[in-house]
Structures are given as structure tokens and as C-alpha cells.
C-alpha positions as CSV (number, residue, x, y, z in Angstrom):
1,X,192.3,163.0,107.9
2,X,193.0,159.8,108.9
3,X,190.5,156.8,108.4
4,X,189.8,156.3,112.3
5,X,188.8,160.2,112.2
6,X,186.5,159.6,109.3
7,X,185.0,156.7,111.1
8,X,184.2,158.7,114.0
9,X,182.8,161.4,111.9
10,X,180.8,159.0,110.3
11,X,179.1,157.5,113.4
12,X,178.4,160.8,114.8
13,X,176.3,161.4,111.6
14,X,174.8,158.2,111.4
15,X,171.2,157.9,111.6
16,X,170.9,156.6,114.7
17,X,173.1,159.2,116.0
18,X,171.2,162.0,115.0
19,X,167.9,160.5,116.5
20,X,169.7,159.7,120.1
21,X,171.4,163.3,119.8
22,X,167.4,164.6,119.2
23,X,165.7,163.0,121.9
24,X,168.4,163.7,124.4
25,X,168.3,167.4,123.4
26,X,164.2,167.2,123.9
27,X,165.1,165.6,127.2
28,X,167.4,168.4,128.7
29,X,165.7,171.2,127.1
30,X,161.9,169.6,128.5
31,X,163.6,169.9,131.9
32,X,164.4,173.4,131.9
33,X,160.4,173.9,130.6
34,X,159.6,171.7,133.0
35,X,161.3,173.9,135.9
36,X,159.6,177.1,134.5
37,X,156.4,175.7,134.5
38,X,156.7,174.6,137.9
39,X,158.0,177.9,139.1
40,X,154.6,179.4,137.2
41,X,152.0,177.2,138.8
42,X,151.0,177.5,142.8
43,X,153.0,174.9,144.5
44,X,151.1,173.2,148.0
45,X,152.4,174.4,150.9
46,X,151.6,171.5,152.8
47,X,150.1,168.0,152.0
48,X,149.3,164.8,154.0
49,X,152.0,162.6,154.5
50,X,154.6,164.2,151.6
51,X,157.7,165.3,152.6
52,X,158.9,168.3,150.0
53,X,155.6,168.5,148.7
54,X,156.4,171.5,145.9
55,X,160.6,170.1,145.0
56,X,158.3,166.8,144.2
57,X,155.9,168.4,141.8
58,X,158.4,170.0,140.6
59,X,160.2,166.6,139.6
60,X,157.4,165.7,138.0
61,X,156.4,168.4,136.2
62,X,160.3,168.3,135.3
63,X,160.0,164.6,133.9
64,X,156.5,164.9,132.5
65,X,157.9,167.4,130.0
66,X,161.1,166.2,129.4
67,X,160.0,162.9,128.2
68,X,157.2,164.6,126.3
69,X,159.9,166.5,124.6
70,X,162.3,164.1,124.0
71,X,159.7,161.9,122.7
72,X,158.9,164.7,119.7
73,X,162.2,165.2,119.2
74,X,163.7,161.5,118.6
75,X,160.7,160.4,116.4
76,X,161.0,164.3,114.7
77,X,164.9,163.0,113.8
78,X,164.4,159.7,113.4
79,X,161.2,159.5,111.4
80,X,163.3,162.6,108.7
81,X,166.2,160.3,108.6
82,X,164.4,157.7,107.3
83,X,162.2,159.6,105.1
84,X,165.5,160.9,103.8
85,X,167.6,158.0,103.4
86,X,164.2,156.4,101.3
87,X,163.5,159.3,99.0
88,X,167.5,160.1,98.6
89,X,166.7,163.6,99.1
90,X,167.3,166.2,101.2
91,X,164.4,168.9,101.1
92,X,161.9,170.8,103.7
93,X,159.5,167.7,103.1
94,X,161.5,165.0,105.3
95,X,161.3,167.6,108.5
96,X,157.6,168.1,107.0
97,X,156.8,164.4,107.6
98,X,158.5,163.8,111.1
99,X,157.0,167.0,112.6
100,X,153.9,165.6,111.3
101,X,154.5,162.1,112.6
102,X,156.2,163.4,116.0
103,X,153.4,165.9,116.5
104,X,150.1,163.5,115.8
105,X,151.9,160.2,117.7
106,X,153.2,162.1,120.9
107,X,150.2,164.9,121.2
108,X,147.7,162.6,119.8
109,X,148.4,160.1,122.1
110,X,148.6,162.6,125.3
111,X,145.1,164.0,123.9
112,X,143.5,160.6,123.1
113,X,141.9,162.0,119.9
114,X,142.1,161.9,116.3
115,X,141.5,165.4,116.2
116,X,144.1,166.6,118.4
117,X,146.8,164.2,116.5
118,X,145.9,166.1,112.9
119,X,145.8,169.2,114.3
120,X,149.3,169.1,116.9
121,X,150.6,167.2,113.6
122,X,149.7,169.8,111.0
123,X,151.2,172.6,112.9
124,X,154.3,171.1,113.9
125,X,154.8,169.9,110.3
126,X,153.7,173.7,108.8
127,X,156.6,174.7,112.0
128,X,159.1,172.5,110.4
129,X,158.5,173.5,106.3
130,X,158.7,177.0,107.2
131,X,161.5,176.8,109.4
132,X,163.1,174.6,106.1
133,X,162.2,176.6,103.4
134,X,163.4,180.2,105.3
135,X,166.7,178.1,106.0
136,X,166.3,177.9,109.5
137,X,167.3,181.1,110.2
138,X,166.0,185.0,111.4
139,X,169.1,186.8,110.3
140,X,170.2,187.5,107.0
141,X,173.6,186.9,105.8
142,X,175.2,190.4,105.0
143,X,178.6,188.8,104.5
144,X,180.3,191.0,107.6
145,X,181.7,188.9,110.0
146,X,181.3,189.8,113.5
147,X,183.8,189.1,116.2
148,X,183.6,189.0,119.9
149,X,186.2,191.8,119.8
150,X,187.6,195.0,118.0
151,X,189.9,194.3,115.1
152,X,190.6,197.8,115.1
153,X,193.7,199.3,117.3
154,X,193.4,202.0,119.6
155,X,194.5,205.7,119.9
156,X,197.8,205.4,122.1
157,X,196.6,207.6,125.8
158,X,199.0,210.1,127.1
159,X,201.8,210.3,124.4
């Protein structure tokens, strides 16, 4: 590797990069929630003076939760990073710590209560430890490898 490839590689793992990679993520994926929600809820058939009454609240549903979402998820990446880069460790505690912060700061703020911050805060962070500690996974390496084809030839037909 050359040193312009490593200096690429080393931006896209910056900090910084990780955070903007996070909150865009949120943003896309809050979207598509945004879309199913919208699809759940009844949507007006007609209202005063609003052309496309449902395709606008679905917009906004659309925007309200990808914002929320790419809100949690740029603090969640940024506020680990930095956790990381200070304690020069990399356990379950730094995703611990920005679930925690993400959770309480976005869903506290949303809910305008203490209450509601602890509690979206402690569950996101207990989310994140578990998730760490189990190594973010559901599936347990066995060791085969899986392709999306047969390795395996087959019989020759009609010979």
C-alpha cells in the first residue's frame, strides 16, 4: 500500500468520519421508519386548502424520524469515539456511554423530562453493552464458510 491509500484509509476511520458515517446512516434508515409508520397510521383523505394532504404527512413523518434517528446515531458514534480516544480503550463501555448520552439527550429532549432521558438512556446504553459484550452478533461462528453457490460438481445428465 502506498501512502496516499493509507491516507485515505485513515480519514475514513477518523473520528469524525465515523460520526458523519453514523448520523447519515440514522438519517436513511429513519426515512424508511418514517415511510412505514406513515403507511400504518390513517392518512386524511381530504383537508382544507392542502394539496396531497397524505404524500405531505408522509414527508413529515419521513423527516421527523429521520432526523430523530440520525440525531441518536451521530451523538451514539461521536460521543464512543471520544470516550474511546480518552480512556485509550476499546471495550463495551464506550458504546455504553454514547447510547446513554444519545438516548437521554435526543429522547429526553423529545419527552421534556428527566425521567424519560434516564430511562430512554439506560436502555439504550443496556442495548449497546449487550450487543458489545455478545460481539454484536446472533450467529455463532462454526468455522464453515458458506458460499452463494455449490462448490461441489455435478453428476454429468445423459451420458
Amino acid at each position: 500500500m502506498d501512502q496516499s491509500e493509507l491516507k485515505y484509509m485513515e480519514d475514513e476511520d477518523s473520528p469524525v468520519m465515523k460520526t458523519i458515517k453514523g448520523a447519515t446512516t440514522g438519517l436513511a434508515a429513519g426515512a424508511l421508519w418514517g415511510t412505514v409508520v406513515a403507511t400504518w397510521h390513517d392518512v386524511p383523505r381530504v383537508e382544507r386548502h392542502v394539496a396531497l394532504p397524505g404524500l405531505i404527512r408522509t414527508l413529515k413523518m419521513c423527516g421527523n424520524y429521520g432526523l430523530t434517528f440520525a440525531a441518536i446515531g451521530g451523538l451514539y458514534i461521536g460521543v464512543e469515539q471520544l470516550v474511546q480516544k480518552q480512556r485509550m480503550k476499546r471495550d463495551f463501555i464506550n458504546g455504553a456511554v454514547g447510547a446513554f448520552v444519545a438516548g437521554a439527550s435526543v429522547y429526553g429532549l423529545k419527552g421534556r423530562s428527566i425521567q424519560t432521558a434516564i430511562s430512554a438512556g439506560s436502555c439504550l446504553a443496556f442495548t449497546s453493552a449487550v450487543l458489545d459484550i455478545g460481539g454484536r452478533t446472533t450467529r455463532m461462528d462454526t468455522g464453515k464458510e458458506y458460499y452463494p453457490y455449490t462448490t461441489e460438481k455435478r453428476p454429468s445428465v445423459g451420458t
